[in-house]
Structure formats: C-alpha cells, structure tokens
N, C-alpha and C positions, 0 to 999 in steps of 0.2 A: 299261481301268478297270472295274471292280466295284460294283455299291453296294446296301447292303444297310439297313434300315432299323430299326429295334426303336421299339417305342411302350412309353415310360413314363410315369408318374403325370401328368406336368404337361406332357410334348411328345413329338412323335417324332422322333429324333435319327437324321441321317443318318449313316452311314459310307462313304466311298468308298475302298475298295481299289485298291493299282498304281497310284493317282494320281500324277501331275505336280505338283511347287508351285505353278506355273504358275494352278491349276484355281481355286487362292483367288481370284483376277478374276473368276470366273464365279459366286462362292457369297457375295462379299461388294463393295460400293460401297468401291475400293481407296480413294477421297480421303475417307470417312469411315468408316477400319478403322484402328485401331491395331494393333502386333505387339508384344507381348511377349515376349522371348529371355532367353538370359543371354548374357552374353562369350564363352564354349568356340564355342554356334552359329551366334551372330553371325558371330566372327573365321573359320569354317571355310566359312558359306554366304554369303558379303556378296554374291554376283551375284544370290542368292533374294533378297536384300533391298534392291535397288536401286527405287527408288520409292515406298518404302511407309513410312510414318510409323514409329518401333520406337521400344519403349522399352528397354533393355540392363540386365539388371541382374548381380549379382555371384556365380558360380559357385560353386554346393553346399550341401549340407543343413543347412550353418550359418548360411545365410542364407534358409532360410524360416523369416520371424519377421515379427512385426509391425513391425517397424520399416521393412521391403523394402515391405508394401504400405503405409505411407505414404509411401514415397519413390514408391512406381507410383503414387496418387492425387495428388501433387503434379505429378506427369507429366500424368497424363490433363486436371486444370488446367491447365496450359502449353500443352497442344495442343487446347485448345478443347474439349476430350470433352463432350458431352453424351448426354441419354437416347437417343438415336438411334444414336449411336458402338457399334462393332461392335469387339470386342479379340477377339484369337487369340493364343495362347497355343502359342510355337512353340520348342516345348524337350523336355527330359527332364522326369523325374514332379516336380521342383522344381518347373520351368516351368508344370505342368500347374496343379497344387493350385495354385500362390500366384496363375495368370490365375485361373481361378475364383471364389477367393475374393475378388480384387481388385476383377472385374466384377462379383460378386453383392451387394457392398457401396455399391461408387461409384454415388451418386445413388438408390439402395436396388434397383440392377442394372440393368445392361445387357446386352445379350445378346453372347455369344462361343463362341467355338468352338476346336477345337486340331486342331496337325500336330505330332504327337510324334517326337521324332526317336531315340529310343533304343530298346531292345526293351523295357525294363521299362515305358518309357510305353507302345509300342504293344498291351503284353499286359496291360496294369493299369490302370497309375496314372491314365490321362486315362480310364480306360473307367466309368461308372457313377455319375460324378454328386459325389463326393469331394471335397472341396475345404475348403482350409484350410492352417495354419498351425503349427508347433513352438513350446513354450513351455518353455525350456530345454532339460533334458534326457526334455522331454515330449512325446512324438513325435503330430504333429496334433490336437492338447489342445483350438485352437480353430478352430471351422469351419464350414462347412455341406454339405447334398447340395442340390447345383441341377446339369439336365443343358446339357451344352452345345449347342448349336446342329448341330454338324459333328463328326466327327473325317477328317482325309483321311491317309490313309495315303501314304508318299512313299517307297518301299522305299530310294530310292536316296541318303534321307540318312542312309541305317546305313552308310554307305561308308566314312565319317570319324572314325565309332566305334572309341574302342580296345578292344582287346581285353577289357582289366577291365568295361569298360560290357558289351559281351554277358556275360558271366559273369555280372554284375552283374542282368543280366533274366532269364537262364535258372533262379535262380531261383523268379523267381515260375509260370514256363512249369512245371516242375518240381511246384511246388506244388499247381497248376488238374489236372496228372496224376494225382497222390498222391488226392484229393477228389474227383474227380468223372471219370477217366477211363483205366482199365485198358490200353486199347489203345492209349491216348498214352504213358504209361510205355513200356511195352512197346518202342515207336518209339524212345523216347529211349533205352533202356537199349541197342538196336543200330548206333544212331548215334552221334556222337560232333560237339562244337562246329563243328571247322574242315569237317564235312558239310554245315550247314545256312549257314558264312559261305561258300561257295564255291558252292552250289546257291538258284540263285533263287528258282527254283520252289517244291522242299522248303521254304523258308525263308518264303517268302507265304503258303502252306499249312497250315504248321507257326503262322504269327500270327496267322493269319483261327480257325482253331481254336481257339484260346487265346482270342481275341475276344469267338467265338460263346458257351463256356463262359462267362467272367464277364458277357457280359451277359445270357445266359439267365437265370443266377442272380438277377443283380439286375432284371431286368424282372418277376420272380418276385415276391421280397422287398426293391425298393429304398431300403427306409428301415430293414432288419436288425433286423425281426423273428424271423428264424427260417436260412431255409435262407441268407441272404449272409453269416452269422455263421462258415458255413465257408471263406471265403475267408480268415478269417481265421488257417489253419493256420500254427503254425510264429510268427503275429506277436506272440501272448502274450511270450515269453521275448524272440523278435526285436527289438520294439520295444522292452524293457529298458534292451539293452544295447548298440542302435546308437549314439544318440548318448551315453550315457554313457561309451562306448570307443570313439565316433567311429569305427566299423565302417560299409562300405558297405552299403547295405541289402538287396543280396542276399545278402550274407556273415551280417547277422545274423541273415534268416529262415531261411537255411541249418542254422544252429546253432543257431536255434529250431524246426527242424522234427525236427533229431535229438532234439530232448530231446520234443518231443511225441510220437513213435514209441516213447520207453524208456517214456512216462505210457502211451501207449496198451498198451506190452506187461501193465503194471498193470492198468488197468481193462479190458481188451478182449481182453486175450491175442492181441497182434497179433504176428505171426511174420516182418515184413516187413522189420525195421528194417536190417537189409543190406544189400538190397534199394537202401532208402531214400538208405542211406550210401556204396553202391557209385556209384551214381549222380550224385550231389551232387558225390564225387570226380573223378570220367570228366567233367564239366562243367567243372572249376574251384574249386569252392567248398568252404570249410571247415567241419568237422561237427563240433567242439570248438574252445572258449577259454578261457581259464584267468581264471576272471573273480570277484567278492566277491562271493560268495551273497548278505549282507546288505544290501550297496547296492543291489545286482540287485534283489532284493523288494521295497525301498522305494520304489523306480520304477515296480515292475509293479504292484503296488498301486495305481494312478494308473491303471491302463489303464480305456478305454472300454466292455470287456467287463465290466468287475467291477458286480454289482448285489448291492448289499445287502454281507452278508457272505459271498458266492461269486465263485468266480470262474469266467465260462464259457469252459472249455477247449474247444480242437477237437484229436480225437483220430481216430485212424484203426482201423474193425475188419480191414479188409483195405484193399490198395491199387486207388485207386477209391471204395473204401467211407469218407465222413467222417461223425463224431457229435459233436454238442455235449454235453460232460459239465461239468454246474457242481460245481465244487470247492472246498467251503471253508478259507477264507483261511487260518487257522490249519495246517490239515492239506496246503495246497498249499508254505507254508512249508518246510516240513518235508521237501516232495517236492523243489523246486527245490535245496536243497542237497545230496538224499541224489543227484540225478541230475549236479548240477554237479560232483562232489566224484569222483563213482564211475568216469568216462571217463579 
C-alpha cells in the first residue's frame, strides 16, 4: 500500500493506494461508521460488508436526486447518526457525490470519506471535493465542494466491473490526457482497454496518474476559479445531453469532447481532432449522436460554466494544451447546431 497526501483549503485528505477494504478498520471506529452503497456493490462485495452498518440505495444516475438523500438522512436517523458518525461512501461517482453531499448536510456535516469502486470514480468523481445532486435533466444543479476525509484505493474491486463501466471511465482518463498531458495520450493511443484490464500494474499506474493530474489541478484552483475550469472539457455539451438522452457519462463527455475539438479547430486551429476521435474509438466510446440542437441548448444554458451572457468553453490549442474561451450565448447557439448537424 501507498499513500500520498494533498493539502487543501480546509484539510488534508489522505489517499491510500493498492489498499485492502479491510484498511477501513484502521481509518475509522467501524461501530460508529456508517457505509453508503448502492445495490450493483452491495449484491457483488457482501463479504466487504459483513459487519458494518450500510445504507443500500438504488442503482444510477436517475437516482441522484434529492429525494435519495432524504431517504439516506432518514437512514442516518434510524441508526443513531450523530455529529460524531463517520459515513464512507463506497460506490461509483453516484455513490461518491450523493455520500458527500448527504454527510455535508446531515446535522450541518459530518465527516466522511470514500472507496470508489469504478474507474470513473477512482479517476474523478470522488477526487476534489464535488458533491451533489441532479435536478432533472440538470446534471449536479445542487451541491457543494467539501473534501473528504480518505479516499482508499481497493484495485481489486474493478474485478466485478463490466466492461461498459471501464469504457465508461476511460473517458475521463482520456480527457485529463487531452488537457494537461501529451505523454499520457501518447500511452493511450499505443495501448488498447483489455491492456490495462489484464496488467495490474499498468492499470495502478495508469490511475495514480490520473489521480495526481485532477488533484494537482484542484489543490491549485479548488473552488474553479481559473485552472479546474479545464477539467471541465468535453462537459459543456456532455452534460446536455446525458441525462436528457439518458447517455452514460462517459459516452456523453465522449461526444462532448468531439464537438469541443471541431470549436477548438474554430477558435484555435487545433489540428488534433483525429487524434482525438481515433482514440475515444480504440476505447469504446462514441464520438457522435444524433441529438435536437434546440433542446440540447436549452439545457446547456443551465450549465454552471455559463456567467452572465457567456459561456466558458474549454478548448484545446494542441493535445495537452487546454484554454478557457468564454463564448457568447447567442453566437454559441449557432455553433452547437452548425457542429451537431455537420458530423
């Protein structure tokens, strides 16, 4: 085991890599820790969870809403939760945001921590403070950043993972390459999925990396002022049209990162976008959908990037190379369907 530590604004959050489940005994008082899951990880790790108090809740992106963490704070009632209670949040990136948000709420917070068990959580979604909740077809509308306590890395619950779930995380891996690292692409463009699910090594490697990249970023900027706004590549359009078309979320930053490479060839004259799309393919992921420009806008309009009457895009000058360009609304209009229309 590994462990690496980052200091942000309000604590310093440990990371233990190539850990054991097991190690939560050691990082938290198990008769006064609660576990948050969903059904998928529950039903697959029940020996992980033999002992430990859990709350279970209902499998997928339709059910991070407000209505799940009132069902989780009527739990944390039932089982005595108070300020002292410790919750872990032991799932995929559903998992992650709706623990966070649940604990930063209940009793005006309690502290928690997470054991992510998919790649898109171990590369993202639990990493940097995020947390929150969907308001229809409004992807993390409400929420807050608060860091968690822990994240422990458990390599060996990607075992259970289908196949769509790695596809599902490589693109955010994919993404952190495109923004902020040439010689990660590079790796990725010689390698190929079933490389890094059969190589343990490569594949620990390959997520400690990814790791170090988002929270450098956010140790940086973590309340996205400035440089964590490029994390946001690809989620302008992505988040649109996931749950609008109820697209899995690495599918729809997939197909919002191709259309920010056609913006970027507009503003930046990026020459990459092949590149971009050769890659996303040789993963799994799709890099067009046939989707209503007009509804699509109506949605993104809504996004958390937009200030004022702009919207701040993330674009690429080259790969490796990202820029925030603010786009106004009217004229991004205009772009969003000449780009949806033209594939």
């Amino acid at each position: 085991m590994q462990k690496k530590s980052y200091q942000f604004s309000s604590k310093e959050v440990a990371y233990y890599f190539d850990a054991d489940f097991s190690f939560l005994e050691k990082l938290t008082d198990k008769n006064n820790t609660i576990i948050i899951t969903d059904e998928n990880v529950f039903n697959s790790q029940k020996k992980k969870f033999a002992g430990w108090k859990t709350i279970v809740i209902k499998a997928g992106e339709e059910f991070k809403k407000q209505s799940t963490v009132d069902l989780i704070i009527q739990q944390l009632i039932s089982h005595g939760a108070d300020r002292k209670t410790f919750v872990i949040g032991v799932g995929g990136g559903v998992v992650t945001d709706i623990t966070g948000y649940a604990a930063s709420v209940y009793m005006r917070g309690v502290k928690f921590g997470f054991a992510p068990t998919s790649v898109l959580a171990m590369v993202d979604a639990s990493i940097g403070g995020k947390n929150g909740v969907d308001v229809g077809v409004y992807k993390n509308l409400v929420g807050l950043i608060k860091q968690p306590e822990f994240l422990l890395y458990d390599f060996s619950l990607l075992r259970s993972l289908p196949k769509e779930e790695w596809v599902n995380g490589f693109a955010e891996i994919i993404k952190h390459a495109a923004i902020k690292d040439a010689r990660l692409f590079n790796e990725l463009e010689k390698n190929k999925l079933s490389f890094y699910q059969k190589d343990k090594t490569a594949l620990a490697k390959l997520i400690r990396k990814n790791v170090m990249i988002k929270s450098g970023v956010v140790q940086k900027d973590e309340f996205e002022k400035g440089d964590r706004k490029l994390l946001n590549f690809g989620h302008t359009l992505g988040h649109a049209i996931e749950n609008l078309y109820q697209l899995p979320h690495g599918h729809a930053i997939s197909i919002g990162m191709v259309a920010a490479c056609l913006l970027s060839e507009q503003f930046a004259n990026f020459k990459e976008t092949g590149r971009i799309v050769d890659v996303l393919k040789k993963y799994g992921l799709p890099t067009f959908a046939e989707i209503d420009s007009k509804k699509v806008f109506q949605v993104l309009k809504m996004d958390k990037k937009k200030e004022l009457s702009s919207m701040n895009y993330i674009l690429l000058k080259k790969i490796g190379t990202a820029f925030i360009k603010p786009i106004p609304i009217d004229e991004l209009e205009e772009l969003v369907k000449s780009i949806t229309m033209s594939r």
